[in-house]
MARGUKOL-916943 format. One record per residue (C-alpha): x negated, y negated, z; residue number from 1; residue in one letter. Coordinates in steps of 0.1 Angstrom, whole numbers. Layout:
// residues N
<logu east="X" north="Y" up="Z" k="NUM" r="A"/>
...
***
This chain:
// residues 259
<logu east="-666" north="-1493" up="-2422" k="1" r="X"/>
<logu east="-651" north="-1474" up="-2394" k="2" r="X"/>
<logu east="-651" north="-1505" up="-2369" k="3" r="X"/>
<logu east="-627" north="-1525" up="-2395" k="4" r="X"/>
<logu east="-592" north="-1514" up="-2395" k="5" r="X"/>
<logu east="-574" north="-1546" up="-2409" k="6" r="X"/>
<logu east="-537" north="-1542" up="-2421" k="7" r="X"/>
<logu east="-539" north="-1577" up="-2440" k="8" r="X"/>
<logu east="-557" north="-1602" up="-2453" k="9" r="X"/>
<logu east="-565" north="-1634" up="-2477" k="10" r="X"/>
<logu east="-590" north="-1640" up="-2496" k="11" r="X"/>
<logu east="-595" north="-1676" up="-2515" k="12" r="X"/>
<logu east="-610" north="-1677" up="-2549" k="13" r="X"/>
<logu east="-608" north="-1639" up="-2558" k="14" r="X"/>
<logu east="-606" north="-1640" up="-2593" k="15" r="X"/>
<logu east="-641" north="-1638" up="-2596" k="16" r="X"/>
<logu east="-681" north="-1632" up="-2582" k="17" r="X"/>
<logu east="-673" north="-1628" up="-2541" k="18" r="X"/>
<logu east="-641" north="-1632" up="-2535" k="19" r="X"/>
<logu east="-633" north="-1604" up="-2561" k="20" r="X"/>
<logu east="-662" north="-1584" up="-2548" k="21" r="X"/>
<logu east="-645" north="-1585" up="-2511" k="22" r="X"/>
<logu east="-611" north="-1574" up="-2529" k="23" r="X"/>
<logu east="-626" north="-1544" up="-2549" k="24" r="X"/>
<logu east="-646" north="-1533" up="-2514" k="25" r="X"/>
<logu east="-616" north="-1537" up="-2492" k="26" r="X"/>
<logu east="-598" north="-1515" up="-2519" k="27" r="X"/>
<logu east="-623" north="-1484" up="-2519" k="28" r="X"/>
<logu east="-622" north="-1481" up="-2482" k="29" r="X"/>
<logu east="-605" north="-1449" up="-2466" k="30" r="X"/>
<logu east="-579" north="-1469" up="-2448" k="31" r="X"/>
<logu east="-576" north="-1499" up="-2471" k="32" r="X"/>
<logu east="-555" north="-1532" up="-2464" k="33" r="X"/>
<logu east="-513" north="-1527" up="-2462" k="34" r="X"/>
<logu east="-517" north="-1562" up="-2478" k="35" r="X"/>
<logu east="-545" north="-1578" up="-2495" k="36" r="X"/>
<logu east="-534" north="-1617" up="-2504" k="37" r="X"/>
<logu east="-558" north="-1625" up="-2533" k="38" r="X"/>
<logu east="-554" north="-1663" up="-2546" k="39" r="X"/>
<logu east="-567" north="-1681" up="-2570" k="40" r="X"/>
<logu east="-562" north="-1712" up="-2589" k="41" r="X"/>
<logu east="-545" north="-1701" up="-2621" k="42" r="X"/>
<logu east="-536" north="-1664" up="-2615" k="43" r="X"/>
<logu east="-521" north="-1658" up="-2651" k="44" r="X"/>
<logu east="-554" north="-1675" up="-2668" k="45" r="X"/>
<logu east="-582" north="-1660" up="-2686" k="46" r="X"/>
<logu east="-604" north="-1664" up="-2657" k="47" r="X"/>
<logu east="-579" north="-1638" up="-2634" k="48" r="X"/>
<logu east="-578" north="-1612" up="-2664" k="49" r="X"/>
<logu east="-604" north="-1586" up="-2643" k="50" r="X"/>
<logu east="-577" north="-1600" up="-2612" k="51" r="X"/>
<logu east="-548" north="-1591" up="-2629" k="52" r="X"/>
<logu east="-559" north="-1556" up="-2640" k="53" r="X"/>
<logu east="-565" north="-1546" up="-2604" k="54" r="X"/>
<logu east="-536" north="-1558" up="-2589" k="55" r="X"/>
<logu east="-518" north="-1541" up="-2619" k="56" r="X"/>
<logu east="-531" north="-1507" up="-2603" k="57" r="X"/>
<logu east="-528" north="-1513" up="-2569" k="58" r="X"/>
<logu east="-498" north="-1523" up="-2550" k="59" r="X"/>
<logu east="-511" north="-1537" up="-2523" k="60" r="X"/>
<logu east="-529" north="-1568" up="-2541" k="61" r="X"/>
<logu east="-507" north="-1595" up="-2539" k="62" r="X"/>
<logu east="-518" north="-1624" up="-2562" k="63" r="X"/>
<logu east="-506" north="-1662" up="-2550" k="64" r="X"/>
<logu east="-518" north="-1694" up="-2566" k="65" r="X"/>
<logu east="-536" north="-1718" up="-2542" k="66" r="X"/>
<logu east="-556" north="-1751" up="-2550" k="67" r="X"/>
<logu east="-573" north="-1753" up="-2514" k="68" r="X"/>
<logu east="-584" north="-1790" up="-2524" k="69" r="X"/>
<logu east="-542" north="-1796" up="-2525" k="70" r="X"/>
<logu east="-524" north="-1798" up="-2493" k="71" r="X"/>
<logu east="-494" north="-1790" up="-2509" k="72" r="X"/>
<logu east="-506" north="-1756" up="-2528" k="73" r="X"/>
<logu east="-518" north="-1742" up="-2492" k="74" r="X"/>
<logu east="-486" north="-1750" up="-2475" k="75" r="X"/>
<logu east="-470" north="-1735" up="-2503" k="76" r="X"/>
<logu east="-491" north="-1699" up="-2500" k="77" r="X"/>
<logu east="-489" north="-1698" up="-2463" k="78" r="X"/>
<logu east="-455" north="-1695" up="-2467" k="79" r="X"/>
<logu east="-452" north="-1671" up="-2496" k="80" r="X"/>
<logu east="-475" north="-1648" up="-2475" k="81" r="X"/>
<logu east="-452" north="-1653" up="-2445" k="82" r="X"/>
<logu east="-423" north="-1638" up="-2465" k="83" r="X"/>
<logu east="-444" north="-1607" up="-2474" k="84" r="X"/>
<logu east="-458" north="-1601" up="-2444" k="85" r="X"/>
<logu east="-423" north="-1605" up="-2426" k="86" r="X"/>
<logu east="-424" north="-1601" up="-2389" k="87" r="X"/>
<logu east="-461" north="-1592" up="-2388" k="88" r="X"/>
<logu east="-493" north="-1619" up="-2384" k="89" r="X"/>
<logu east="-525" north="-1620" up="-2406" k="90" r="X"/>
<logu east="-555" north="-1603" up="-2394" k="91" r="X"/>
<logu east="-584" north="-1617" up="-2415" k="92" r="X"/>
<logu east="-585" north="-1651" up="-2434" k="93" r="X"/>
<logu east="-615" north="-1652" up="-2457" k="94" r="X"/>
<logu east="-626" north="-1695" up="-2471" k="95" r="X"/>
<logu east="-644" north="-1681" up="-2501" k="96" r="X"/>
<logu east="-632" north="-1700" up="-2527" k="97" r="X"/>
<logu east="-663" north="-1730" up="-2533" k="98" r="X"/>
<logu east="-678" north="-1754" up="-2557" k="99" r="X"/>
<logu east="-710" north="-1771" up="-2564" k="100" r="X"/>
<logu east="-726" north="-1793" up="-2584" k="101" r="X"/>
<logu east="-759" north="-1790" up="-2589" k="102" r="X"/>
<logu east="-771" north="-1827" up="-2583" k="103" r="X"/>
<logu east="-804" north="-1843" up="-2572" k="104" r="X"/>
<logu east="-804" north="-1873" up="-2542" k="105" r="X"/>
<logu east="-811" north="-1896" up="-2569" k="106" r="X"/>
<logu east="-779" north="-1888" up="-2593" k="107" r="X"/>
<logu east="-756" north="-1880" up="-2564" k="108" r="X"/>
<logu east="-721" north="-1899" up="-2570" k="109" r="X"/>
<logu east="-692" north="-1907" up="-2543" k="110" r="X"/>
<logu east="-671" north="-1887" up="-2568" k="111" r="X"/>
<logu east="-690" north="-1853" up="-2569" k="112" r="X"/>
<logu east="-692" north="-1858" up="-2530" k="113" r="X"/>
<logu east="-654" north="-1861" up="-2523" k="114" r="X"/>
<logu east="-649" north="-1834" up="-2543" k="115" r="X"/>
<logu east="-672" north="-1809" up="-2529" k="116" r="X"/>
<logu east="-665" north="-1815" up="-2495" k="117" r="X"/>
<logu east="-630" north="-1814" up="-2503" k="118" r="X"/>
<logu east="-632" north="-1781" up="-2517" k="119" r="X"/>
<logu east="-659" north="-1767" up="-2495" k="120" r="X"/>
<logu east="-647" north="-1784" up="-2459" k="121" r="X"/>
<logu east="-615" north="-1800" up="-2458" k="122" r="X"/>
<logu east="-600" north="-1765" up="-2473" k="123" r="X"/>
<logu east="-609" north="-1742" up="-2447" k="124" r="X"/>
<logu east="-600" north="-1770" up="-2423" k="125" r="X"/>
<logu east="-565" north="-1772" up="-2439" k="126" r="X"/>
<logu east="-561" north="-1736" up="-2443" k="127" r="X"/>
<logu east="-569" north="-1730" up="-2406" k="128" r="X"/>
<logu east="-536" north="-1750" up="-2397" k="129" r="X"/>
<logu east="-518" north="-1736" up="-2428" k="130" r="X"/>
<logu east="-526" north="-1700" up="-2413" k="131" r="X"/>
<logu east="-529" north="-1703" up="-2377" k="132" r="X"/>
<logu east="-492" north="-1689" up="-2367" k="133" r="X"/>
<logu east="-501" north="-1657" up="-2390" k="134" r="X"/>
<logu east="-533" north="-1655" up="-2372" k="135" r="X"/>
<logu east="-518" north="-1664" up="-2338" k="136" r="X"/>
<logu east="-488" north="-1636" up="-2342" k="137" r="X"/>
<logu east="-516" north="-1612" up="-2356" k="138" r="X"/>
<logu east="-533" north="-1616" up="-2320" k="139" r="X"/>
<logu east="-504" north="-1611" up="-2301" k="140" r="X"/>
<logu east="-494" north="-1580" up="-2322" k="141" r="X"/>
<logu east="-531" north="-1565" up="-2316" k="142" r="X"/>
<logu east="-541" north="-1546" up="-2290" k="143" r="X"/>
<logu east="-570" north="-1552" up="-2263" k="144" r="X"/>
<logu east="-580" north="-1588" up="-2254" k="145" r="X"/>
<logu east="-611" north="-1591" up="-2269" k="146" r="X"/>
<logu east="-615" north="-1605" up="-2301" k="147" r="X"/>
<logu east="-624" north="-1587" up="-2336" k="148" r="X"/>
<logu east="-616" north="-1588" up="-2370" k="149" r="X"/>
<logu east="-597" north="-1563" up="-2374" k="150" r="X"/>
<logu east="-571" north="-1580" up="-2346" k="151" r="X"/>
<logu east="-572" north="-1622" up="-2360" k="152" r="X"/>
<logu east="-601" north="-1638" up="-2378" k="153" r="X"/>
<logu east="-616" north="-1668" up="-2400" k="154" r="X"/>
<logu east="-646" north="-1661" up="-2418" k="155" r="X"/>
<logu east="-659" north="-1693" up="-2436" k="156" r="X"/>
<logu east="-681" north="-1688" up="-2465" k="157" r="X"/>
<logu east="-710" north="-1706" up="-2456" k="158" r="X"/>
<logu east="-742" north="-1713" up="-2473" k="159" r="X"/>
<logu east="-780" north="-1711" up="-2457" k="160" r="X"/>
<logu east="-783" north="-1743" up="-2480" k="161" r="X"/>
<logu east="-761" north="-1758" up="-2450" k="162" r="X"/>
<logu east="-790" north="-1752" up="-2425" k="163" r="X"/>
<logu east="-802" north="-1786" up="-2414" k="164" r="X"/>
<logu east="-834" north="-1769" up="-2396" k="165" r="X"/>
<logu east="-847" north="-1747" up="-2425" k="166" r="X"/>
<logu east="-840" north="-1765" up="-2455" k="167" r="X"/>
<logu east="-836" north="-1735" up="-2479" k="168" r="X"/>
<logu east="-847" north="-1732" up="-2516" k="169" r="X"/>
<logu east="-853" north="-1770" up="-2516" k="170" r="X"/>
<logu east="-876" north="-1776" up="-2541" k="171" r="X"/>
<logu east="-857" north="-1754" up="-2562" k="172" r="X"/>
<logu east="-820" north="-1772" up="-2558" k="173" r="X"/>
<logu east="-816" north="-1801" up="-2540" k="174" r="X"/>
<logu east="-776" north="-1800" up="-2544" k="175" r="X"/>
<logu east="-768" north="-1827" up="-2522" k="176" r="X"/>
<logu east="-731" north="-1830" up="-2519" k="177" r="X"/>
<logu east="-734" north="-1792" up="-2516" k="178" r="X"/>
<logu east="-758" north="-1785" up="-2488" k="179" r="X"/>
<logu east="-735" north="-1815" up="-2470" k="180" r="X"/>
<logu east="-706" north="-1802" up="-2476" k="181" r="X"/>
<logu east="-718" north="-1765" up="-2458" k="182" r="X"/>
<logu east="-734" north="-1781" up="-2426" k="183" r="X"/>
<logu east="-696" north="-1794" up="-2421" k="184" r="X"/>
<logu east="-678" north="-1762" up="-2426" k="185" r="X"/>
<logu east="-706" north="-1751" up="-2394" k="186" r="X"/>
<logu east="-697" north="-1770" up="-2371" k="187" r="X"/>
<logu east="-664" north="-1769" up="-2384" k="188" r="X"/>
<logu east="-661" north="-1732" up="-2379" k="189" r="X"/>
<logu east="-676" north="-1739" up="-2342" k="190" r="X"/>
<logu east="-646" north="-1759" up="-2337" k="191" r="X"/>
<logu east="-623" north="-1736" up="-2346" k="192" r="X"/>
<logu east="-643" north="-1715" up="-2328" k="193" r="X"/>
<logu east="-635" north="-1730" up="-2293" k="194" r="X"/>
<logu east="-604" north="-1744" up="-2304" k="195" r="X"/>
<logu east="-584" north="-1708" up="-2317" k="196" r="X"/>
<logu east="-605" north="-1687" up="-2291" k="197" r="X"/>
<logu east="-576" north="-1690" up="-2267" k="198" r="X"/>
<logu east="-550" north="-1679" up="-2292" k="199" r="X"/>
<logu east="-578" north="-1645" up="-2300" k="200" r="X"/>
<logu east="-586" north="-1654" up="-2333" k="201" r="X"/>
<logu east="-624" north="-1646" up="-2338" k="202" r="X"/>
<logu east="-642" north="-1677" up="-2363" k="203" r="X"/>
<logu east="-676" north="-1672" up="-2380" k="204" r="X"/>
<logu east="-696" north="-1692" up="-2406" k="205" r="X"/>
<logu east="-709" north="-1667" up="-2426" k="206" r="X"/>
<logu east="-741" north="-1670" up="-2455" k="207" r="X"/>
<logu east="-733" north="-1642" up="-2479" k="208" r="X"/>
<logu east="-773" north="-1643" up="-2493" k="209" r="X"/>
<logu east="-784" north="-1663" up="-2527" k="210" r="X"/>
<logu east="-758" north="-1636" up="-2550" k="211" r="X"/>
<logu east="-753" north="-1631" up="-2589" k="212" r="X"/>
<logu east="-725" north="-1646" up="-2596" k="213" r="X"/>
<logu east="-720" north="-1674" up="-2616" k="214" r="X"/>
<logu east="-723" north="-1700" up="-2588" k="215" r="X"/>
<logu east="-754" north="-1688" up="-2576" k="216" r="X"/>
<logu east="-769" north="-1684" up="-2614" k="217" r="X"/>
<logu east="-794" north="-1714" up="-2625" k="218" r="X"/>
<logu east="-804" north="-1711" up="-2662" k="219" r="X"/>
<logu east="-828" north="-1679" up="-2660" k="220" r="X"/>
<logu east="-833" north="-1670" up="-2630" k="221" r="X"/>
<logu east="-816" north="-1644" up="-2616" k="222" r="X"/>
<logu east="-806" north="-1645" up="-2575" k="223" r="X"/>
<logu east="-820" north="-1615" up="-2555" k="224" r="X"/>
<logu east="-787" north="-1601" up="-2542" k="225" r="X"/>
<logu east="-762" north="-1581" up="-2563" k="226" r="X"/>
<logu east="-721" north="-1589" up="-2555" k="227" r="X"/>
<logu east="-722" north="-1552" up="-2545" k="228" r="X"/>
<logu east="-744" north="-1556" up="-2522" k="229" r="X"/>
<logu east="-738" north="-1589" up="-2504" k="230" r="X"/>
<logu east="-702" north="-1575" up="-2500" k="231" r="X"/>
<logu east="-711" north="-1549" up="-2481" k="232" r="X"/>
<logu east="-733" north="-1563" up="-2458" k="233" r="X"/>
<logu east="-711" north="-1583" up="-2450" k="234" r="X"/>
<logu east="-683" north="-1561" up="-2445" k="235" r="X"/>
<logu east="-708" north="-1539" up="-2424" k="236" r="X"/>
<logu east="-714" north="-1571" up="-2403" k="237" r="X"/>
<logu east="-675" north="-1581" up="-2398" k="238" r="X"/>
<logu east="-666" north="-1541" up="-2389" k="239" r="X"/>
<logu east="-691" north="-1554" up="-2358" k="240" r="X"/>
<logu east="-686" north="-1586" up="-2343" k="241" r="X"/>
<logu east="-667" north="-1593" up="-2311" k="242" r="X"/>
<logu east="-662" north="-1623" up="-2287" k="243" r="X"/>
<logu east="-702" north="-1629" up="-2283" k="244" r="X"/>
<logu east="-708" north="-1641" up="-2320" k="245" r="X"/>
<logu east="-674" north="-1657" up="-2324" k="246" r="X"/>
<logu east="-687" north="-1698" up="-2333" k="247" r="X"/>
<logu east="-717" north="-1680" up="-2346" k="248" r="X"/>
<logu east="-737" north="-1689" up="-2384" k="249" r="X"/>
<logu east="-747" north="-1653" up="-2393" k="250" r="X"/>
<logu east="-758" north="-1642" up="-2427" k="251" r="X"/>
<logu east="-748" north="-1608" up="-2447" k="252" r="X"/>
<logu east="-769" north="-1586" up="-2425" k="253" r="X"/>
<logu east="-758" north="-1603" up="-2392" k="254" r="X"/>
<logu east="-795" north="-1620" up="-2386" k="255" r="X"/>
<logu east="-785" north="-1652" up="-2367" k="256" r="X"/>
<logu east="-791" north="-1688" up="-2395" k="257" r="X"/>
<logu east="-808" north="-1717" up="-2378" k="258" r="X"/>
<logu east="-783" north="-1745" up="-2380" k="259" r="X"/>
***
């Protein structure tokens, strides 16, 4: 992880499968995070225990409550971090934090729909604004002119299920209001993309592979890909991109997804 030198971040939904993967790896590196903002939706629940005992241990974990589906809760974190961070920016905004449910076209309701894509688009989207003048004094703080994550990034947590060319696993999940709710959050990541690009803050769409956790689960089978690993693909593939992929839909080894 030599090319990823990042002196804070966030990362939404890290109480559990990969957001608290991307905590624990960013923990174990030689030069790990001055700040690492992990939040969660109920940070003194059962659910944060493994959270908790982490950030009991390690100073630099910094756990803040955040509903992304609730305006309110995000505008309410961004400025929490703002006070910890004090005069410095946020270099790395991970939208991890994700829901599905795992309905046919047939049984689809308006209700699941709103709520997935509120969850799964209009957070990032809202978190973007919440964020962008950590992100933007991040930049300016940074040195060189070309963009990176380790100077101001987004990384949305996509899903190859958001691929409208290659309609992956289909026969095995249709999860409508899911695979809908990821092709927005691509081309919203392209328009952050071109719209944050003048400020230097690098924006990805990024598929972390079909993981073990208990999203990616379905009754017996078991997903190829451990948290461990995915995590570090992925981290291998941030430590690496620059201006030319920023807009881009990559996946955990940085192989290029068909939109």
């Amino acid at each position: 992880m030599a090319g990823l030198h990042v002196r804070s971040l966030l990362v939404t939904g890290a109480n559990r499968g990969l957001g608290l993967g991307l905590v624990q790896h960013f923990l174990r590196m030689p030069n790990p995070p001055q700040w690492i903002f992990a939040t969660c939706r109920d940070p003194k629940g059962q659910r944060a225990q493994e959270l908790q005992n982490l950030a009991s241990k390690h100073p630099n974990i910094i756990i803040i409550a955040l509903e992304v589906s609730d305006p309110t809760s995000i505008k309410a974190a961004a400025a929490k971090v703002g006070e910890h961070l004090g005069g410095s920016g946020l270099n790395l905004l991970i939208n991890n934090a994700g829901i599905a449910k795992p309905n046919s076209l047939d049984n689809e309701t308006p209700e699941n729909m709103i709520q997935v894509y509120t969850t799964n688009t209009v957070g990032p989207l809202l978190m973007g604004q919440a964020f962008l003048p950590l992100l933007k004094k991040a930049a300016q703080g940074s040195p060189g002119s070309g963009l990176s994550c380790s100077k101001a990034a987004i990384i949305n947590m996509s899903s190859y299920a958001g691929s409208i060319e290659d309609m992956y696993v289909w026969d095995f999940g249709q999860v409508v209001s899911y695979r809908c709710s990821k092709a927005a959050l691509n081309m919203l990541s392209r328009c952050q993309s071109l719209a944050y690009k003048e400020h230097g803050i690098l924006c990805v769409a990024l598929h972390p592979g079909w993981v073990q956790t208990d999203m990616g689960s379905t009754g017996s089978f078991k997903p190829p890909l451990t948290v461990d690993d995915s995590v570090q693909g992925m981290l291998k593939v941030l430590s690496s991109i620059s201006e030319k992929e920023t807009g881009a839909f990559l996946d955990w080894e940085g192989k290029v997804v068909p939109w």
